[in-house]
N, C-alpha and C positions, 0 to 999 in steps of 0.2 A: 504494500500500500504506500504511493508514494509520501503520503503526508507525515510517515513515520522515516520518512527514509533522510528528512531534513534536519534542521536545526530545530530544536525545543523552542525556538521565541517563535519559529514558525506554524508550528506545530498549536501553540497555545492561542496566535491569531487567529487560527482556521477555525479552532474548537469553539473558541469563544464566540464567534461569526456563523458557525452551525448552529451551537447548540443554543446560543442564545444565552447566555451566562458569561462572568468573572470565573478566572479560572486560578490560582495561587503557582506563581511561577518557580519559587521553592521544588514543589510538588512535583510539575510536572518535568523539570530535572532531575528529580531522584528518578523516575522512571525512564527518560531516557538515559541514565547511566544503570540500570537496573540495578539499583538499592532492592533488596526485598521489602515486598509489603509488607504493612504492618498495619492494624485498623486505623491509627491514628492518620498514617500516610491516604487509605484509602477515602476516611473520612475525610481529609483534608478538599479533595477533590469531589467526592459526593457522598456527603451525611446517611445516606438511603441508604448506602451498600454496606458493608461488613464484609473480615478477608472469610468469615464463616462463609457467609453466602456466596463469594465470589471463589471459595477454596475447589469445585470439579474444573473452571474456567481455568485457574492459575495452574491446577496441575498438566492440564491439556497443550497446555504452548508453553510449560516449562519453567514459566517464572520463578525466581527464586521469590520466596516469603517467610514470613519468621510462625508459621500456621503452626499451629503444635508446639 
């Protein structure tokens, strides 16, 4: 997907221009250096989610996370 294949400030214009939202640009560098998640991290970016609920998605494509 190319929008991940850039620069994180670019990455977080798109986001924020799709989704319609502030996005915390902290955040969204930890995940393009892939820091493991953590809820705090994935809260940081959306309150709604938890790494509980996001834990079949993260195992599927590998991510590191601190789950368990």
């Amino acid at each position: 997907m190319p929008i991940f294949e850039d620069t994180p400030t670019k990455y977080k214009n798109w986001a924020e221009q799709y989704y319609e939202l502030a996005l915390p640009e902290t955040e969204i560098l930890a995940i393009f250096e892939h820091q493991p998640l953590s809820n705090e991290l994935i809260q940081a970016i959306n309150p709604d989610n938890s790494l509980e609920e996001l834990e079949e998605d993260i195992t599927q494509i590998g991510y590191p996370s601190r789950y368990k």
